[in-house]
C-alpha positions as CSV (number, residue, x, y, z in Angstrom):
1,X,119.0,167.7,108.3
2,X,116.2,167.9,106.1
3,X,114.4,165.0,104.5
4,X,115.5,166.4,100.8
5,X,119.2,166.2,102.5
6,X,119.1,162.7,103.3
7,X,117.5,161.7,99.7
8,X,120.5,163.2,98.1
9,X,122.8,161.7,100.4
10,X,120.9,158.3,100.0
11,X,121.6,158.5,96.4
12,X,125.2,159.2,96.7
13,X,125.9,156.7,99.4
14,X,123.1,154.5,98.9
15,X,120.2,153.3,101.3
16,X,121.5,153.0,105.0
17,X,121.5,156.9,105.6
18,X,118.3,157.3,104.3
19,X,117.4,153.9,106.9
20,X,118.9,155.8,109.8
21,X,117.4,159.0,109.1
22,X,113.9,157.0,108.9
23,X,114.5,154.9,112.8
24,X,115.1,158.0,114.5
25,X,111.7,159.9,112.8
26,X,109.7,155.9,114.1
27,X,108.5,157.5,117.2
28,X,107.9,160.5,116.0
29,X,105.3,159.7,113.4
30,X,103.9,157.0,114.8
31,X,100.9,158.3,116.5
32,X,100.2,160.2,112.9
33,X,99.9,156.6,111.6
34,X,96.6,155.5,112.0
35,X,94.7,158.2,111.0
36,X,97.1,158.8,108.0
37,X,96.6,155.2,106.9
38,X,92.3,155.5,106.8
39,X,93.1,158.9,104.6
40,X,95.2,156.9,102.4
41,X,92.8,154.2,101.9
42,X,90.0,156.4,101.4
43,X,92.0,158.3,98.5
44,X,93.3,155.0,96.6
45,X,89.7,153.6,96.6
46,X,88.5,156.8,95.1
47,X,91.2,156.7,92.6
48,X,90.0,153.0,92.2
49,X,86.2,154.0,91.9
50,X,85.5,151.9,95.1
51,X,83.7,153.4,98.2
52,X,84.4,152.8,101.9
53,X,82.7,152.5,104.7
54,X,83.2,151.7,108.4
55,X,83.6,148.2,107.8
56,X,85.8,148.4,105.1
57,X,87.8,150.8,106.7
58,X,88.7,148.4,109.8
59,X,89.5,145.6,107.0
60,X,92.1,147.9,105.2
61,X,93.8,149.1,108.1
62,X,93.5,145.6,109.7
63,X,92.0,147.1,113.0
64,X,88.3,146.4,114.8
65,X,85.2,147.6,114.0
66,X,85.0,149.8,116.9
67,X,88.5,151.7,116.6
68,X,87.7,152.3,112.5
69,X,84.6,153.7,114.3
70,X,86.6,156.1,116.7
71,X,88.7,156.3,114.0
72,X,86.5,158.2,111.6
73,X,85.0,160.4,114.4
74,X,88.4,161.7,114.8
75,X,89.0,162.6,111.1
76,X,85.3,164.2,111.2
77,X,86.0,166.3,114.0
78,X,89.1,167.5,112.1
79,X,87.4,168.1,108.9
80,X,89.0,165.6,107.0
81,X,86.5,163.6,105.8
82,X,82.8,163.0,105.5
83,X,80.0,160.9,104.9
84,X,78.9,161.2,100.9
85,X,75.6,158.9,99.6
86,X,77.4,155.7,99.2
87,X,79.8,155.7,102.1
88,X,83.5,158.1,103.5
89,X,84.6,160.6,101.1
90,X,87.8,162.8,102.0
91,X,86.9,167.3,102.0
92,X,88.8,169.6,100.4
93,X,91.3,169.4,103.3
94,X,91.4,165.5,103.4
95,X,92.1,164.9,100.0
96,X,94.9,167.6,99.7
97,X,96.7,165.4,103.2
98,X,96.0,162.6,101.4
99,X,97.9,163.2,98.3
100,X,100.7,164.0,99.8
101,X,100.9,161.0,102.0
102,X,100.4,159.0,98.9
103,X,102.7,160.7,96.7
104,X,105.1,160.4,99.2
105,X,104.6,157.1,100.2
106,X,104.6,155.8,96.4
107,X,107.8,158.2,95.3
108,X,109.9,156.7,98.3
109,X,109.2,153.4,97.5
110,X,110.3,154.4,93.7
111,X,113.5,155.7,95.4
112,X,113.8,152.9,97.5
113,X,114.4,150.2,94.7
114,X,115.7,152.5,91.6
115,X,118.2,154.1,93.4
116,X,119.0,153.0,96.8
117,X,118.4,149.3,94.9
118,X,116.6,148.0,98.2
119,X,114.4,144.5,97.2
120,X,110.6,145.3,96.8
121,X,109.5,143.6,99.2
122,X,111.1,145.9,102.1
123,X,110.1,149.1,100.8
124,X,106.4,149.4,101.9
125,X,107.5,150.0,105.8
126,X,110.1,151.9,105.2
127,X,107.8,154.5,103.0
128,X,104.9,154.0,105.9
129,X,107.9,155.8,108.1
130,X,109.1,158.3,105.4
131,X,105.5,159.7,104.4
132,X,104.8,161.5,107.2
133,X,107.8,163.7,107.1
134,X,107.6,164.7,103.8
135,X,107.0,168.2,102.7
136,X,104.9,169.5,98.9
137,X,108.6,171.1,98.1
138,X,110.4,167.7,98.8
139,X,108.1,165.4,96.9
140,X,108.2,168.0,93.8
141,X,112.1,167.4,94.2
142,X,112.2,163.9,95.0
143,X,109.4,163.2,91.7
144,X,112.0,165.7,89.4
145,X,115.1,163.1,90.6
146,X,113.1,160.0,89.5
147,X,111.8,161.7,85.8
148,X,108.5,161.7,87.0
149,X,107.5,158.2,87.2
150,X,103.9,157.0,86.7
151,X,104.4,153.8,88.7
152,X,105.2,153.2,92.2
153,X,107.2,149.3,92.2
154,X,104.3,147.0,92.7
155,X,102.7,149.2,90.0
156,X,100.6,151.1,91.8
157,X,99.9,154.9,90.3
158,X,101.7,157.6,92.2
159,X,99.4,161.0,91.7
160,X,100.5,164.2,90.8
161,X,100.2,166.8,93.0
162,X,96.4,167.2,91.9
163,X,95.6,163.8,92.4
164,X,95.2,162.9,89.0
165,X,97.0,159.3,88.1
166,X,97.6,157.3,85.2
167,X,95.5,155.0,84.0
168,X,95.9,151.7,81.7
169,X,93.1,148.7,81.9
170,X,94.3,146.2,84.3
171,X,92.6,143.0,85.1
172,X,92.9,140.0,88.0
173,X,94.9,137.4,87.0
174,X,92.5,134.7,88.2
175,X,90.3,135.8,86.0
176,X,92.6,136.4,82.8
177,X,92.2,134.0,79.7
178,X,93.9,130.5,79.1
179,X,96.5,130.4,76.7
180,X,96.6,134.8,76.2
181,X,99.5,136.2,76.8
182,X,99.6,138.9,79.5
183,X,101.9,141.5,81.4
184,X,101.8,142.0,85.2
185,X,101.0,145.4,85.9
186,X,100.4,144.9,89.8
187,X,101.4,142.8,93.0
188,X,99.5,144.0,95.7
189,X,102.0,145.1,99.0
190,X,99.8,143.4,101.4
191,X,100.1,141.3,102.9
192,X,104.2,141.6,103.1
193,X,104.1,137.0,103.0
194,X,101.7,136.8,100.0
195,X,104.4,139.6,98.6
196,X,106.9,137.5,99.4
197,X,105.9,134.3,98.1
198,X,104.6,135.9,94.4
199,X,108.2,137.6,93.9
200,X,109.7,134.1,94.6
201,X,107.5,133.0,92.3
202,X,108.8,135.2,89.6
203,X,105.7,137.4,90.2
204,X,106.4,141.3,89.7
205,X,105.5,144.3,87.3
206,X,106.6,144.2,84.2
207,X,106.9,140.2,84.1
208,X,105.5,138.7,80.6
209,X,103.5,134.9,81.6
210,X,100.4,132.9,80.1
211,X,98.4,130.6,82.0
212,X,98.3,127.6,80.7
213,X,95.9,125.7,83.1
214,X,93.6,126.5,85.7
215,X,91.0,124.5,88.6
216,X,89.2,126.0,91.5
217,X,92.5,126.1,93.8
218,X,95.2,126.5,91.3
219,X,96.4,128.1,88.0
220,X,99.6,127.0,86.5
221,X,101.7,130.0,84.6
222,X,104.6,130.1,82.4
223,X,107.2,132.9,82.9
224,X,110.1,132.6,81.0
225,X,109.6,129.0,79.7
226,X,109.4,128.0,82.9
227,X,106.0,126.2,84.5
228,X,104.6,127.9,88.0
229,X,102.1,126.8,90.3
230,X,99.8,129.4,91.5
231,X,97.5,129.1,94.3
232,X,94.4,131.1,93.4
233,X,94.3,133.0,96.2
234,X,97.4,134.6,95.5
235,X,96.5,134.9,92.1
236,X,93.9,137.4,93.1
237,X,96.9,140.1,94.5
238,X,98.2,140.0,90.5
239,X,96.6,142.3,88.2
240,X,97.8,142.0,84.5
241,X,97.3,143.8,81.1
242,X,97.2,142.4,77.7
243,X,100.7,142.4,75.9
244,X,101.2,145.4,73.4
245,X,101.1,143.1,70.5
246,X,97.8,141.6,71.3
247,X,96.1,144.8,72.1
248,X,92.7,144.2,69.7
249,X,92.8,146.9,66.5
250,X,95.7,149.1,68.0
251,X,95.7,152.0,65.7
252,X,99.0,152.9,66.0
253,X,102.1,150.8,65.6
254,X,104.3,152.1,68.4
255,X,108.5,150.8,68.1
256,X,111.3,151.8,70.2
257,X,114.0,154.7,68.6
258,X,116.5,151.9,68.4
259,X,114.8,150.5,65.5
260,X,114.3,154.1,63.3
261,X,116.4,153.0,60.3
262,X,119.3,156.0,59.8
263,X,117.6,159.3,58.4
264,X,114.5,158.2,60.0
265,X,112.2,160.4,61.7
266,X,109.7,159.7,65.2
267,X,107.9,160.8,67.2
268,X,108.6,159.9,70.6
269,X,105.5,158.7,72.3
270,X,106.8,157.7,75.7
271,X,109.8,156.1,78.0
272,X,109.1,153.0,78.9
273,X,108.5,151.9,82.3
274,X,111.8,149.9,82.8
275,X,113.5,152.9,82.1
276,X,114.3,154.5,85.6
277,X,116.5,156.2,87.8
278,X,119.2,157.9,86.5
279,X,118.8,157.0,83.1
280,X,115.5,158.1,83.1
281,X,115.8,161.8,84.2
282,X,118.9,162.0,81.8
283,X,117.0,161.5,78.7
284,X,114.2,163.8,80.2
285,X,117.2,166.5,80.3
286,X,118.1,165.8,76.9
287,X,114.7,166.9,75.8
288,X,113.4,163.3,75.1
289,X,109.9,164.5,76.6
290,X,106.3,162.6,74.7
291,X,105.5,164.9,71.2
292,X,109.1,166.0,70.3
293,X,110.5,164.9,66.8
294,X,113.7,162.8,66.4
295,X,116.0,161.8,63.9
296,X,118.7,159.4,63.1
297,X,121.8,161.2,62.0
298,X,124.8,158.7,61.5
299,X,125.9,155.7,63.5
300,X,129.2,154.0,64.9
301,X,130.7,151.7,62.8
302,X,130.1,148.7,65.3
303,X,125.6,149.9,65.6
304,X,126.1,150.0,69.4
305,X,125.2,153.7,69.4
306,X,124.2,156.7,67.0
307,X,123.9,160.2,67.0
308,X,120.6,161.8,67.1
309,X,118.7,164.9,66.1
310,X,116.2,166.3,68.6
311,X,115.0,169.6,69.2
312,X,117.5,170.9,66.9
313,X,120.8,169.2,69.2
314,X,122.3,166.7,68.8
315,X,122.8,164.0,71.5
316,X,124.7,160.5,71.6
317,X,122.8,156.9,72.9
318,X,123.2,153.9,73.3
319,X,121.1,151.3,71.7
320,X,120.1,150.0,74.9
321,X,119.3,153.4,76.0
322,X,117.2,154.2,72.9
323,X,115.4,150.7,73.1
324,X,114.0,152.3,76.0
325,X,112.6,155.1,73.8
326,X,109.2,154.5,72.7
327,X,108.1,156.1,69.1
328,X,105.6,156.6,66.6
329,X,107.2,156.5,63.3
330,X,106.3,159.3,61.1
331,X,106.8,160.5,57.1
332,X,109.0,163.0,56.6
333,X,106.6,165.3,54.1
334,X,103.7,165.1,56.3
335,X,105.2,165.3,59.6
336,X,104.3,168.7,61.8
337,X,106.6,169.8,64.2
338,X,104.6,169.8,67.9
339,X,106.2,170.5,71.4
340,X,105.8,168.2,74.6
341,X,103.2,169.3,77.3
């Protein structure tokens, strides 16, 4: 059975196949671990403009000096990796393993909670097991199930096959304004208790708060209405953004398709992130791709869905499915037809 097999199955029958599948491949990928892991690491602090040395290495992976030392002689004498000016950089054939591993690793964990609805904070091991086995054909088919997310769950970027990732300015939350609203954009994985403890905190991607107090060893948040005690140092595993609406001199007013007015044209910017799944590769089959035009064409009598024009068909939603539909509003005599990427 291949691993493409027990996705699909997984998705029909939900996560324990996908589980088993996963315990029998343990012993077969663990030895592949290690040296997996440091390539990994290497790649996300490149995609993170950090460097990494020796040192830095053995903190990542949680191992000693000596081993990361070993370690990195290994990858050398396998042509994986090398020493650039400022400290391990992956070659040709090091970066191309590690894209895949993180690809993989990142996609599964997308898998893991949209559609085998496992809790966040149990994913990371079981994509540490599921990487490894993982061919370039499988992630392309596993990425076209999910729509093509951007996002792994703790909001991490998952690369395209290239390597190139999205981006969007996120910053430490121990370090974000008083009283400024702010969206959560990260929660660092590790370690699996500080992971714990922010999601029981309310803590996760996509989560709207605002400190409203701060001292050396604390900051107090409000999700919600509700008041949260935050030591700092967990603080420090939550990166956040600014919310759309206090973006500084934004110069487009973006608004989501279930709030075009009937007869009203848009141009559909994105999908948002909480769209997923499912649901998400739907509406990416229906042609609702970033640069195509759409148009209201009539609505039910009660407003809870309407009939739209895109790409010359027309297709029925929701409104909770086209609140999910970012757009740019545009006029009707200026507007130029374009196609998606």
């Amino acid at each position: 059975m291949t691993q493409t097999s027990v996705v699909i199955l997984a998705t029909l029958f939900g996560s324990a196949m996908l589980i088993l599948f996963l315990w029998h491949q343990r012993h077969q990928t663990t030895r592949r671990r290690r040296p997996d892991d440091a390539l990994k690491a290497i790649l996300t602090a490149d995609l993170e403009d950090r460097v990494v040395g020796s040192a830095e290495l053995a903190g990542l992976l949680g191992i000693g000096l000596d081993t990361a030392i070993q370690l990195i002689e290994q990858l050398y004498a396998s042509g994986l990796v090398c020493w650039g000016d400022g400290g391990l950089e992956l070659t040709n054939s090091g970066r191309q393993t590690a894209i895949r591993l993180l690809r993989a690793h990142r996609l599964t964990e997308r898998f893991l909670v949209d559609e085998a609805r496992m809790s966040i904070e149990r994913v990371h091991r079981v994509a540490d097991r599921a990487e490894h086995a993982m061919t370039e054909a499988e992630l392309a088919e596993l990425n076209e199930q999910l729509g093509h997310p951007d996002w792994d769950p703790h909001g991490d970027p998952i690369p395209n096959a290239h390597g190139a990732v999205a981006h969007v300015d996120r910053y430490a939350l121990d370090g974000w304004p008083l009283k400024r609203r702010a969206i959560i954009t990260h929660v660092e994985d590790e370690p699996p208790d500080a992971l714990r403890r922010l999601l029981a905190k309310g803590l996760r991607p996509g989560t709207s708060l605002e400190i409203i107090s701060r001292s050396d060893d604390y900051l107090t948040v409000v999700i919600a209405s509700k008041k949260v005690e935050l030591p700092a140092a967990l603080a420090r595993q939550v990166h956040v953004r600014a919310c759309d609406a206090d973006v500084a001199k934004a110069p487009i007013a973006h608004q989501n398709l279930a709030e075009l007015e009937r007869g009203g044209r848009a141009r559909i910017v994105r999908l948002d992130e909480a769209c997923r799944g499912f649901t998400r590769r739907r509406l990416l089959d229906l042609g609702i791709t970033p640069g195509a035009f759409v148009q209201v064409e009539m609505t039910n009598a009660g407003g809870s869905a309407r009939v739209y024009k895109i790409r010359d068909t027309l297709i029925a939603l929701r409104r909770e499915q086209a609140g999910q539909i970012i757009i740019q509003k545009e006029s009707l005599t200026n507007a130029v037809e374009i196609t998606a990427p």
